[in-house]
Z-matrix of the N, CA and C atoms (Angstrom, degrees):
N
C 1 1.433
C 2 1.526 1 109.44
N 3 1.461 2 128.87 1 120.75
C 4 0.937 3 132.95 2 166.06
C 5 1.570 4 116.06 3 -77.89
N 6 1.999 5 100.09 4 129.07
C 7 1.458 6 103.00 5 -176.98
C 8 1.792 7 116.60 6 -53.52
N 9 1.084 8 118.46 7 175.83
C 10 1.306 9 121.53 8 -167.92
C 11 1.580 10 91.74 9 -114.47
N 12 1.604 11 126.49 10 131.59
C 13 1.272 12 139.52 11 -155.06
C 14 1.317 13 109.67 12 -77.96
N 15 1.341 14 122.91 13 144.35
C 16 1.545 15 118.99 14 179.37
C 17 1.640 16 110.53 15 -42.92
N 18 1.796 17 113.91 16 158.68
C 19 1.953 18 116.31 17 168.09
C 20 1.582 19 88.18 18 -58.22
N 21 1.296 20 118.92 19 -52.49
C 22 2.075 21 95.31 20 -144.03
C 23 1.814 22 82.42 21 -162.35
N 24 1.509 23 85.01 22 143.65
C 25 1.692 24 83.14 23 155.20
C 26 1.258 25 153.57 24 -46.64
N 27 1.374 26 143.85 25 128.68
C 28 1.176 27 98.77 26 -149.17
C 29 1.286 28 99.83 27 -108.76
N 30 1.864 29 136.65 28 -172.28
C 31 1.312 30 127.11 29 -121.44
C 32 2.015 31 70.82 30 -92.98
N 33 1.193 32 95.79 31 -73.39
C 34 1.680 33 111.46 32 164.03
C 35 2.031 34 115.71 33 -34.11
N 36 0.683 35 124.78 34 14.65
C 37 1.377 36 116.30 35 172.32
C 38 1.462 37 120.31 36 -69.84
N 39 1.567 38 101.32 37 161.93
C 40 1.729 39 99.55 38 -159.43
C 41 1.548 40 131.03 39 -58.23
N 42 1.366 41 110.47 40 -3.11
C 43 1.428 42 105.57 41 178.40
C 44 1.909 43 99.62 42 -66.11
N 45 1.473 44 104.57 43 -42.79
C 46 1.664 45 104.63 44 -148.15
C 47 1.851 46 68.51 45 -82.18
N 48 0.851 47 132.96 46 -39.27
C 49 1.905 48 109.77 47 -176.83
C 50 1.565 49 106.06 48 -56.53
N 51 1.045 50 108.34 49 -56.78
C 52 1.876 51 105.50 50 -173.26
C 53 1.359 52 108.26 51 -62.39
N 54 1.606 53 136.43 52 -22.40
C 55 1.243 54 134.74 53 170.00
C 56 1.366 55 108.93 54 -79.89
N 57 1.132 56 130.13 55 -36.44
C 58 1.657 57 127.80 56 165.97
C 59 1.417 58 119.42 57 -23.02
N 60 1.707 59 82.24 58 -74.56
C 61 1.556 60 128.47 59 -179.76
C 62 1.648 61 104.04 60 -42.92
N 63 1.371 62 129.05 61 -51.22
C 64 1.536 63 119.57 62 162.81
C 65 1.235 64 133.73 63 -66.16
N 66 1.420 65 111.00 64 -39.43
C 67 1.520 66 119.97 65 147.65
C 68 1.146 67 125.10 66 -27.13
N 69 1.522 68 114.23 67 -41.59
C 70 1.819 69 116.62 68 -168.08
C 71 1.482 70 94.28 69 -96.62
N 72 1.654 71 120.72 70 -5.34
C 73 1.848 72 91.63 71 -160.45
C 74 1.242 73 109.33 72 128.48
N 75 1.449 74 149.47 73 -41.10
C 76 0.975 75 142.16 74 -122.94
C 77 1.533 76 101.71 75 -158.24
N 78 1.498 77 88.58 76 147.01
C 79 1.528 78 99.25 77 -177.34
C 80 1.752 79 128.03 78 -111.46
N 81 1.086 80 131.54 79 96.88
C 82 1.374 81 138.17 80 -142.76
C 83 1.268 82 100.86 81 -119.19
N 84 1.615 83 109.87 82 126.27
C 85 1.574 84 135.13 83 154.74
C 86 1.347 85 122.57 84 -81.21
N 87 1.022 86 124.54 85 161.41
C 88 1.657 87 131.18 86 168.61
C 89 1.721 88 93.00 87 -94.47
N 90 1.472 89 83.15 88 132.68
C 91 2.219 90 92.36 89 152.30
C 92 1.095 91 94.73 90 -132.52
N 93 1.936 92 95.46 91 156.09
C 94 1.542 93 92.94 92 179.97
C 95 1.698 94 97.97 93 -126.30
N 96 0.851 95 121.28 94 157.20
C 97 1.563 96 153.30 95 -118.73
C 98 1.461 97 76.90 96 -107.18
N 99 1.328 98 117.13 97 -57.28
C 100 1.927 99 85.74 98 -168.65
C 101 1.002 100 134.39 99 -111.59
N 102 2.013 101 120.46 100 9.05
C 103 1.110 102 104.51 101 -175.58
C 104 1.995 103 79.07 102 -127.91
N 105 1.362 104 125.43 103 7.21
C 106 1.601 105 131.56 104 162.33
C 107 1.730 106 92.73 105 88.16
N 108 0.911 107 145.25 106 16.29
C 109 1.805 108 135.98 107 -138.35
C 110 1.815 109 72.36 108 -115.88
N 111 1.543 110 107.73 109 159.52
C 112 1.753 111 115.34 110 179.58
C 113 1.369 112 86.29 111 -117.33
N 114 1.256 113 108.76 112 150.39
C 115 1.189 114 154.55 113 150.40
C 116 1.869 115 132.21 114 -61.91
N 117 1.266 116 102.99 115 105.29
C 118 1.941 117 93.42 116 170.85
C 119 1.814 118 93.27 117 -156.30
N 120 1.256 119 99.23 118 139.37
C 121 1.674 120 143.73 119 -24.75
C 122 1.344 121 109.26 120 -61.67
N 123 1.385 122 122.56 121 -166.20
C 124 1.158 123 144.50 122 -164.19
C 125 1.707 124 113.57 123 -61.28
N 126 0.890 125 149.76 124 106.67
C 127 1.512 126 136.89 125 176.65
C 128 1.484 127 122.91 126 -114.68
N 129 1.161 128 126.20 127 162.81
C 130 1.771 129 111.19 128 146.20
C 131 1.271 130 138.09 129 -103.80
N 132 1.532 131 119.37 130 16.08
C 133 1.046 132 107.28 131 165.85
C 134 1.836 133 99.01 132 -142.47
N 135 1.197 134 136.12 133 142.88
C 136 1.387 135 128.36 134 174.20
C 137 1.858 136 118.04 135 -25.80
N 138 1.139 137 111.45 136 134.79
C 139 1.520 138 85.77 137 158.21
C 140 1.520 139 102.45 138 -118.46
N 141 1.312 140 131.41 139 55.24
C 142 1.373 141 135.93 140 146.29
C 143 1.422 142 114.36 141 -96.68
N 144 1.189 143 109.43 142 -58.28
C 145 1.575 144 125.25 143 -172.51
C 146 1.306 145 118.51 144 -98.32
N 147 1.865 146 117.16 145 -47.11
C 148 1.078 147 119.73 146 -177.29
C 149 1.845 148 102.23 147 120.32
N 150 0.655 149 127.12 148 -5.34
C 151 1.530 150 136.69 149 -165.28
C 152 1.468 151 91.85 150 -65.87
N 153 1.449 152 94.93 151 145.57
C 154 1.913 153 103.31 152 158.40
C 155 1.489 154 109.00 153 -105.84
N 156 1.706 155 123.75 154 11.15
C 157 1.068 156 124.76 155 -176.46
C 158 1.604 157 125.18 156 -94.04
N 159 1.560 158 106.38 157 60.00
C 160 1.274 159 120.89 158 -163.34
C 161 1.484 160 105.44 159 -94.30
N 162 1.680 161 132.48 160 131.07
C 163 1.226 162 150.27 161 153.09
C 164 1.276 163 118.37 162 -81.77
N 165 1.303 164 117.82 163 144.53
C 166 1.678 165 125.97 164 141.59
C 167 1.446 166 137.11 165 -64.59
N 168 1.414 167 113.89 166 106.51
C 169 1.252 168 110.96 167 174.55
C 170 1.422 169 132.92 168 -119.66
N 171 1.109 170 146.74 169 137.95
C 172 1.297 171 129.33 170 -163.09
C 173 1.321 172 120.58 171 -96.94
N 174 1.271 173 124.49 172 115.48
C 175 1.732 174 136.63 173 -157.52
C 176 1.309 175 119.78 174 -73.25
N 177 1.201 176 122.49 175 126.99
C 178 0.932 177 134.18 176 -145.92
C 179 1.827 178 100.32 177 -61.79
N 180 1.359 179 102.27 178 -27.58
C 181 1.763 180 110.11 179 -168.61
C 182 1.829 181 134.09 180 108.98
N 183 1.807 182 78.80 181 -31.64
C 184 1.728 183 97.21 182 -171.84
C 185 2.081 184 93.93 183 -70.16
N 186 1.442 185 96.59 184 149.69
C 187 1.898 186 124.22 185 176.32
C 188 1.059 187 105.63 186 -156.95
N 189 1.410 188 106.08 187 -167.32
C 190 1.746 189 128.40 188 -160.07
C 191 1.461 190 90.82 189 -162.11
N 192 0.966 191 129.16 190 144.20
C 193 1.249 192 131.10 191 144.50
C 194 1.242 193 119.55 192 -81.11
N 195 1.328 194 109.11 193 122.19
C 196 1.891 195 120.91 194 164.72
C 197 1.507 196 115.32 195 -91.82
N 198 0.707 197 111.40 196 -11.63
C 199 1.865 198 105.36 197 -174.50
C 200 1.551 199 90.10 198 -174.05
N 201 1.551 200 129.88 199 154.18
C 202 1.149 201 151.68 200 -45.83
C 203 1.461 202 109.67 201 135.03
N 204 1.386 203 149.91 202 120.54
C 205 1.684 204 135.45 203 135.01
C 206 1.543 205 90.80 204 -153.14
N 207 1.589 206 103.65 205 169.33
C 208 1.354 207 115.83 206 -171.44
C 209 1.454 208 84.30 207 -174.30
N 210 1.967 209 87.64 208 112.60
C 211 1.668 210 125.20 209 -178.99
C 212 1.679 211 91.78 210 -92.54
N 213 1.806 212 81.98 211 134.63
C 214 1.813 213 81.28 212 -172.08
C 215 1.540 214 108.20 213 -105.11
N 216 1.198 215 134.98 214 -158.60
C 217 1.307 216 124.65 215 -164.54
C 218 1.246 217 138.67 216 3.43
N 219 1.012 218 125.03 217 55.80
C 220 1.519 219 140.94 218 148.61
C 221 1.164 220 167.41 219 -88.79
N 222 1.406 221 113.04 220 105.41
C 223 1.660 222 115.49 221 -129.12
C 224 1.490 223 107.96 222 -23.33
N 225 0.919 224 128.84 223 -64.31
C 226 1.532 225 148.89 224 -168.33
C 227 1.829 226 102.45 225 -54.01
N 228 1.012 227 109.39 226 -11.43
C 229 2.079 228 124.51 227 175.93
C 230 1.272 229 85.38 228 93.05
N 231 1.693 230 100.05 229 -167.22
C 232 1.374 231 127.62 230 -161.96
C 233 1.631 232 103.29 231 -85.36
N 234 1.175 233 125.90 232 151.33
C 235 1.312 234 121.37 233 173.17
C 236 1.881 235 97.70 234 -153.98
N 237 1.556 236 109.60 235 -170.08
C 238 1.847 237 110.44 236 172.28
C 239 0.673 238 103.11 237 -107.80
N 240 1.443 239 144.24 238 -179.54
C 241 1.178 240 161.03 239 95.47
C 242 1.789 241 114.54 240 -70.95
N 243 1.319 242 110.13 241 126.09
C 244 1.404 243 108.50 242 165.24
C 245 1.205 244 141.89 243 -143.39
N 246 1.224 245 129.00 244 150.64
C 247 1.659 246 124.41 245 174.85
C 248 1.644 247 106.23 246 -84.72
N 249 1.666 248 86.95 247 124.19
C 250 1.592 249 93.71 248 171.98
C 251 1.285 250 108.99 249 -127.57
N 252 1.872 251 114.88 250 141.42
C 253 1.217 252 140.05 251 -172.37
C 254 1.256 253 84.04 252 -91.67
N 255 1.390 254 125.10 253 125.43
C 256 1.694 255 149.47 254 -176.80
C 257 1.297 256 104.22 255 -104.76
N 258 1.011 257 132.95 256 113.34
C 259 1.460 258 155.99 257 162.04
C 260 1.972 259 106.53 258 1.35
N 261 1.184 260 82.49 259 -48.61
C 262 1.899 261 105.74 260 -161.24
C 263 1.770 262 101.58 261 -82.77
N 264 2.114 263 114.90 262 -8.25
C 265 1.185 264 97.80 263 -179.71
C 266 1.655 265 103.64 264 134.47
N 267 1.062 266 92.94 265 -92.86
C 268 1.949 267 109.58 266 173.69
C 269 1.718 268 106.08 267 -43.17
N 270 1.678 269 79.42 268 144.68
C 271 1.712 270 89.96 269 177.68
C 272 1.684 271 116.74 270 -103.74
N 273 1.129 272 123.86 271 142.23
C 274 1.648 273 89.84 272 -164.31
C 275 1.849 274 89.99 273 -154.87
N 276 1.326 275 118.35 274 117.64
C 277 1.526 276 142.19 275 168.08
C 278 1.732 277 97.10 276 -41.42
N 279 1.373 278 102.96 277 127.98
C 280 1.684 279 135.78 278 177.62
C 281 1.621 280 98.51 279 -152.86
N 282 1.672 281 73.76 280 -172.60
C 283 1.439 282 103.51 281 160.13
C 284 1.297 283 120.04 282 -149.53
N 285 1.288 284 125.11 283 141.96
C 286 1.159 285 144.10 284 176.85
C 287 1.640 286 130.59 285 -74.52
N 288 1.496 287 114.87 286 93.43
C 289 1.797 288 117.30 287 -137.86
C 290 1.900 289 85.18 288 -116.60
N 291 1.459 290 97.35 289 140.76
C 292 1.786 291 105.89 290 169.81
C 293 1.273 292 133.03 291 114.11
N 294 1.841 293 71.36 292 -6.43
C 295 1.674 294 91.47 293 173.62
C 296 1.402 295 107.89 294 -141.74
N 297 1.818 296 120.75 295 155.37
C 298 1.552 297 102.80 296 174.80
C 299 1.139 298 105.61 297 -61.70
N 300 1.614 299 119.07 298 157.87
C 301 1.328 300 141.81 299 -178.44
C 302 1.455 301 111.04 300 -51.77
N 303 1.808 302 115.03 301 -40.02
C 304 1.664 303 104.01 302 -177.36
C 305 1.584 304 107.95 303 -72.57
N 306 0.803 305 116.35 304 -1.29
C 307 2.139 306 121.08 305 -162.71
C 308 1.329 307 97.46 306 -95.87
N 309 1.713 308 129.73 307 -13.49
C 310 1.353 309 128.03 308 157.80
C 311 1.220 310 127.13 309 -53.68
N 312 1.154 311 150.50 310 93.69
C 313 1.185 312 156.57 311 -178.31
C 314 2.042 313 133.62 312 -81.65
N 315 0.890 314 114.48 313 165.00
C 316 1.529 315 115.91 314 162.17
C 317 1.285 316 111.40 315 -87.41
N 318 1.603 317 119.00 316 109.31
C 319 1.560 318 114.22 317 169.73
C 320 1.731 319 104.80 318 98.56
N 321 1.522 320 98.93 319 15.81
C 322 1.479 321 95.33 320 156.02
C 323 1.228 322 132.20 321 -97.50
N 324 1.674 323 132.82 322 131.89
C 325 0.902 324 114.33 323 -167.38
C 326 1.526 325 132.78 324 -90.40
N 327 1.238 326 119.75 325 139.49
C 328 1.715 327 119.22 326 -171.56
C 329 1.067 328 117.38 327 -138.04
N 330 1.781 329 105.40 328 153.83
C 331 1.257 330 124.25 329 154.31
C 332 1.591 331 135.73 330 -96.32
N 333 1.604 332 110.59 331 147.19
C 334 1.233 333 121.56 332 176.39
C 335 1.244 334 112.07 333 -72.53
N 336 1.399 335 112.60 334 153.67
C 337 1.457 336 127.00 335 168.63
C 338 1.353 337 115.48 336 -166.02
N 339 1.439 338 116.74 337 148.94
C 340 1.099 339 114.19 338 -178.20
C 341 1.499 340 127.37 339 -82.63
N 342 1.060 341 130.79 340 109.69
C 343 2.002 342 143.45 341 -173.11
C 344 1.211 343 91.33 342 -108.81
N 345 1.633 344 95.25 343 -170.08
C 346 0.963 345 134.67 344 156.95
C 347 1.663 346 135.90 345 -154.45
N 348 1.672 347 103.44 346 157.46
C 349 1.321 348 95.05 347 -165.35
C 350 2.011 349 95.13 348 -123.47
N 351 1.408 350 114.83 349 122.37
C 352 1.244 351 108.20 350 -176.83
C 353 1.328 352 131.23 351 70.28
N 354 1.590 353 105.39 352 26.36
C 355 1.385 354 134.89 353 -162.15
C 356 1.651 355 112.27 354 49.48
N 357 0.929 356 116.57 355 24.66
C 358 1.663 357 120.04 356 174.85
C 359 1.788 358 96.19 357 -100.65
N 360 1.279 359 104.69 358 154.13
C 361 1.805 360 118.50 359 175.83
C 362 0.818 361 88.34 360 -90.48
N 363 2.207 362 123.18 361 141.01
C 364 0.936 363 170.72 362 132.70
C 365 1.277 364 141.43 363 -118.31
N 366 1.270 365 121.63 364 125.85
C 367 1.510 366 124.66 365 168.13
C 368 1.415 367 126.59 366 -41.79
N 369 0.793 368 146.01 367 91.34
C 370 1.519 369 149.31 368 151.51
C 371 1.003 370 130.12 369 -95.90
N 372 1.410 371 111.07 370 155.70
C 373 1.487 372 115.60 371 -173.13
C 374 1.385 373 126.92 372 -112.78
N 375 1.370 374 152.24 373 -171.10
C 376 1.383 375 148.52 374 -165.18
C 377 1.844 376 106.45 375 -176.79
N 378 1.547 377 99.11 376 137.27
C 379 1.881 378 97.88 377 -175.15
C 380 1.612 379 98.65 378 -54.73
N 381 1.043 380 123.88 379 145.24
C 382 1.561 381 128.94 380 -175.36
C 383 1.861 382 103.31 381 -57.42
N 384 1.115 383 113.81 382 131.44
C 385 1.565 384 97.21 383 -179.12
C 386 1.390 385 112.87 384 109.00
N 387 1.856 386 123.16 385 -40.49
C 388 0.772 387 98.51 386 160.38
C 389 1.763 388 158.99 387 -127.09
N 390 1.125 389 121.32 388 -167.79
C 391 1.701 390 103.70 389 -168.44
C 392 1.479 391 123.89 390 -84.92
N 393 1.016 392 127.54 391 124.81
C 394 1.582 393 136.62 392 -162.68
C 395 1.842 394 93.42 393 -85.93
């Protein structure tokens, strides 16, 4: 039986929680309560199971990179974009900062941290090891 979907968003729903949550520092996943699986991005109801029984947890940081791109001429120079395999499961679009953009690899390993891009809070990542 599929649960029956929340009335309305609510005023507090998880985008403005996960944007908080960077604001303060910190980088926060959803878990959900009944089948344990994390969550990225923010949702209200599981999309494994379906549950509305989603928690905050704070991620550990550890990824991999799965994929890789580097948009070229752009005012701002070259930088990546990447898909990262998150420790906890979920794959979740960054970028990979501290190193030039070609030295990003498939199957490197990284950490999260909290930056920013355009003075807005964002997740980013760094080769494990090194200093931002």
């Amino acid at each position: 039986m599929i649960p029956s979907a929340p009335e309305a968003f609510p005023e507090d729903g998880p985008d403005k929680v996960f944007a908080e949550s960077l604001q303060n520092g910190e980088f926060r996943l959803q878990q959900c309560k009944d089948c344990d699986k994390h969550v990225c991005y923010p949702r209200l109801i599981c999309p494994h199971c379906g549950s509305q029984r989603l928690d905050w947890v704070i991620a550990s940081g550890r990824g991999v990179v799965y994929s890789t791109s580097i948009p070229r001429g752009m005012p701002e120079g070259d930088y990546n974009i990447a898909l990262i395999d998150l420790h906890e499961g979920p794959r979740m679009l960054s970028r990979v900062v501290g190193v030039p953009p070609e030295q990003v690899a498939i199957g490197m390993q990284v950490e999260a941290f909290v930056g920013s891009v355009d003075q807005v809070p964002v997740v980013l990542f760094k080769p494990v090891g090194a200093s931002i």
